[in-house]
C-alpha positions, 0 to 999 in steps of 0.5 A: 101038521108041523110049524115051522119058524123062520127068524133072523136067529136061532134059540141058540148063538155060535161063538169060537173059542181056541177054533172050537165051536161052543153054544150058549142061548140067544138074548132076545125077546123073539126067541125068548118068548118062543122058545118058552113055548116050544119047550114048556111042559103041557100039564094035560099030556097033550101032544105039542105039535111039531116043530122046525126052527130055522135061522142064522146061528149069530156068526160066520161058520166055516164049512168043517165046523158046519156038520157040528152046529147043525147036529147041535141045533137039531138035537138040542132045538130041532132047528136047522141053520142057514149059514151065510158068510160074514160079509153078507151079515154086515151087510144085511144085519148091520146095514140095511136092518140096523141102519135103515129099516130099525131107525126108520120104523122107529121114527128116527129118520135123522139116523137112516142109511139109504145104501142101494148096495146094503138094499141088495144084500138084502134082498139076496139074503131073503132069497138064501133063506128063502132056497132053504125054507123051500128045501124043507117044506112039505106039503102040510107044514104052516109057516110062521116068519118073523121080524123085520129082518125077512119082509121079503121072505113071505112073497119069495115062498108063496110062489112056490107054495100058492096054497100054503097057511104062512104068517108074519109077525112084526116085533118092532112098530110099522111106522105111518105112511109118512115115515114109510114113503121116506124109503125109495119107491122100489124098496118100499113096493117090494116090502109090500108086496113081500109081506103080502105074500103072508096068510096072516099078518100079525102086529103087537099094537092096532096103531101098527096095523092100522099104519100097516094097512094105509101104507099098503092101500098107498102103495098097492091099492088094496082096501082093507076090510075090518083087516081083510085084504082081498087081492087077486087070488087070496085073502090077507088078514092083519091082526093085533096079537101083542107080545106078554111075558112068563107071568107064572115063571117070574111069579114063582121065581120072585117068591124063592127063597133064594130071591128072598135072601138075595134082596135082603142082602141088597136091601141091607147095602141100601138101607135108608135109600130109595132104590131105582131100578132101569134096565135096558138094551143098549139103543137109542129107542129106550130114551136111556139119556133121556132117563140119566137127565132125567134123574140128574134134573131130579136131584138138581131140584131135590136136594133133600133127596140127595144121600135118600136115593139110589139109581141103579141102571143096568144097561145091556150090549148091543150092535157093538159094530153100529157106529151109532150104538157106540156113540150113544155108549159113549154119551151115556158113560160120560153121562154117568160120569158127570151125575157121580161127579156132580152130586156123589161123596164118599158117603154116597153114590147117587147112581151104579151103572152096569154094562152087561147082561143080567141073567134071569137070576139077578133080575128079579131081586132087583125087581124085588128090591126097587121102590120104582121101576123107571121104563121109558122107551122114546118107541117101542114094539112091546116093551116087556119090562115094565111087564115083567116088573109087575109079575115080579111083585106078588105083594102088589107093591112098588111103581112103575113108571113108564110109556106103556102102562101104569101109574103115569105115561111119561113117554121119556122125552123131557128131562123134566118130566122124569124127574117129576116123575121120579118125585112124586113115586118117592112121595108115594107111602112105603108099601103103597099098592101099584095102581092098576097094577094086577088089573092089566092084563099081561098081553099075551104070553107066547103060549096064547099067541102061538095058539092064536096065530095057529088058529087064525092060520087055519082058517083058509084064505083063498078067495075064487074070481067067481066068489069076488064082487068083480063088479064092484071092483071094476067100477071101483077101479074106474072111477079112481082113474076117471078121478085120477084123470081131472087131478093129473089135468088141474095139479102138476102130475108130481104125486104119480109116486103116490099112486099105486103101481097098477094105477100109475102105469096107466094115468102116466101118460096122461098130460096136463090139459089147459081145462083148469077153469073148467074143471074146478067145479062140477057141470051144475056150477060150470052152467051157474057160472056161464049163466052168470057171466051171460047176466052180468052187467056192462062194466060201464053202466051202474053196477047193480047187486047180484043174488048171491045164488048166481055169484061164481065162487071163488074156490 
């Protein structure tokens, strides 16, 4: 058996520098986490499966240096790259992904482009990925894709392995029915219908796949049960497998000496000061103005903690070519500016601000070194730093402040909120433990969830005609369209959009009927009105009171 992945990126990035290709590792929670497992050590000698990773090398690679990249990555990664030119990237990358799936599944439908034309380049790239991903399949392999980036790929290969095990794994949250119906009817059904095409499903939280199964049971009409999705031929399964960290790699580098030293150093620069420590990729998910108010609040209402406490937010790039990302660059800066200017002298900064990415190395002592860790993504598919903190911290010691774990959720909306936060971490003794700190279990790291994802593959899925309750579904089936059939003769027929596809072309043609009085109860209440209506007194006469029983209501 062989795995092979299929992303967005590669483990590696191709840059050009002078004309001449250099390689250097990809940034990222997807292909951080697989790639620690695909290239840790297995204490027990056991044999690691084998392994094809396929995906974009980062950049546009002209056609004489594409021999050299495949080389490397094969070589280096066992991976084979999917070359696709600049333009298709801007596009599909920095089009329809970044400006309409990324905002809108993270509920910020104020910032999301619908491009027919960005939604075309998507679909061609899923189709260039999909030629490729065929080319290299055999027979045996299992196929496991990834992201937001390939929803269509799925389906595209099913047609052309019917019995193959293929897996999907969102890294970002399925937003509810509500936000997901804002795509346009053709997108959104085609989305569906790609994922669909998967074996297994994978999600990092229930509240995801459980938005995940509504959608599709309003757009494709399939009922789940207990996660299982019956269609014509096979069975889908929709799990939860969230995403954890490298417990023992961070543990064991937070307790080197060489950290030790670092963070007596900084702790020496810092030496009476509270020390907060943020960091983040540059994006508007990660609530980081939210945070800079937050802390700006903070010493508005806490002047006794000005010159006792020290903000240092790291903030890694991001979309550089997104217009949206460098406007909230722009915001943030000014933001710095303003809370330096404010509240700082020459005696004191009240906050250092970076605009670059950390290595491994200078993380973890800032790790170390923190009082509070201050984590508050507005939304977030599994926010791993807060996690991170934690298995940087042998001694137990030290806050977390944030939406997903620890000492208080604060979900990184309010300004008030953070600064409450922040002070009531600062009153906390020195060398307080972390509460819960080492009772949460650390997700799953990527060793545990590529087990489990494999495991779950195996299981087979197809379903036989003779093996399903035909039946049922049948009589299922027409008793939503009989039901579909007094809803379109008493509404307006608008919410067709709603329904199905099977369902919709069937009850379209359906045209609203005059009935509407005879359609509002069932037929014992319509004999309780007539015969009401046969006893009812001459208007002319003396009323008389009627038993309530034999008054038509009047719902």
């Amino acid at each position: 058996m062989r795995l092979v992945i299929v992303s967005n990126r590669l483990p590696f990035t191709v840059a050009f520098k002078d004309g001449v290709p250099e390689f250097k590792p990809s940034a990222g929670g997807l292909t951080t986490g697989l790639w620690s497992y695909l290239s840790r050590k297995i204490p027990d000698g056991t044999e690691r499966p084998d392994y094809l990773w396929m995906g974009w090398p980062g950049t546009s690679i002209p056609p004489e240096h594409e021999a050299a990249v495949r080389s490397y990555g094969e070589q280096q990664f066992k991976s084979s790259p999917v070359f696709l030119p600049e333009e298709s990237m801007d596009r599909f990358y920095l089009g329809f992904c970044n400006k309409t799936i990324w905002p809108l599944f993270h509920y910020f439908p104020m910032l999301t482009h619908y491009e027919e034309e960005n939604w075309q380049e998507y679909r061609n790239v899923n189709r260039v990925f999909a030629e490729a991903v065929i080319h290299a399949l055999r027979p045996d392999d299992v196929l496991w894709i990834h992201d937001y980036h390939l929803m269509l790929l799925p389906g595209m290969v099913r047609e052309k392995f019917p019995d193959m095990p293929i897996g999907f794994f969102l890294h970002i949250p399925f937003p509810s029915w509500e936000v997901f119906r804002m795509l346009p009817r053709p997108w959104r059904e085609e989305i569906i219908d790609g994922l669909l095409g998967s074996s297994l499903i994978g999600f990092h939280t229930h509240d995801y796949a459980r938005d995940f199964l509504t959608s599709v049971l309003r757009t494709s009409g399939f009922e789940h049960q207990l996660g299982s999705l019956t269609l014509h031929d096979r069975v889908v399964e929709v799990d939860t497998f969230p995403m954890g960290v490298e417990f023992d790699r961070i543990a064991q580098a937070a307790t080197s000496r060489e950290t030790e030293i670092q963070v007596e150093e900084l702790r020496q620069k810092c030496d009476g000061q509270k020390i907060i420590f943020s960091v983040d990729r540059l994006d508007y998910t990660k609530g980081l103005i939210n945070r800079l108010r937050g802390y700006e609040t903070f010493l508005k209402l806490n002047p006794q903690w000005h010159g006792r406490v020290v903000f240092i937010i790291s903030v890694a790039p991001s979309r550089i070519g997104v217009d949206s990302y460098q406007a909230m660059k722009l915001e943030l800066e000014q933001t710095v500016g303003r809370i330096v200017g404010d509240f700082g002298n020459v005696h004191w900064a009240p906050l250092v601000y970076q605009f670059r990415n950390l290595t491994f190395e200078e993380i973890v002592p800032l790790y170390r070194l923190c009082d509070v860790a201050l984590i508050t993504p507005l939304r977030d598919g599994m926010n791993l730093v807060a996690k991170e903190f934690i298995a940087s911290r042998p001694d137990q010691t030290g806050v977390a402040t944030g939406m997903n774990i620890l000492v208080r959720t604060i979900g990184g909306a309010f300004a008030a909120d953070i600064a409450a936060t922040v002070l009531a971490a600062h009153l906390l003794p020195s060398g307080e433990p972390m509460k819960h700190g080492y009772t949460i279990a650390f997700s799953i790291c990527a060793a545990v969830l590529v087990a489990g994802v494999l495991a779950s593959l195996a299981v087979p899925r197809r379903t036989s005609k003779q093996s399903r309750p035909a039946e049922l579904l049948d009589a299922t089936s027409a008793n939503l369209i009989s039901t579909r059939k007094e809803w379109s003769q008493i509404g307006t027929g608008d919410d067709l959009d709603d329904l199905p596809p099977h369902f919709r072309q069937r009850l379209e043609p359906i045209e609203p009927a005059s009935r509407l009085p005879q359609l509002r109860g069932a037929p014992h209440r319509r004999e309780n009105q007539k015969a009401a209506t046969e006893t009812k007194p001459n208007p002319t006469s003396p009323s008389t009171p009627q038993p309530a029983s034999e008054v038509p209501s009047t719902q």
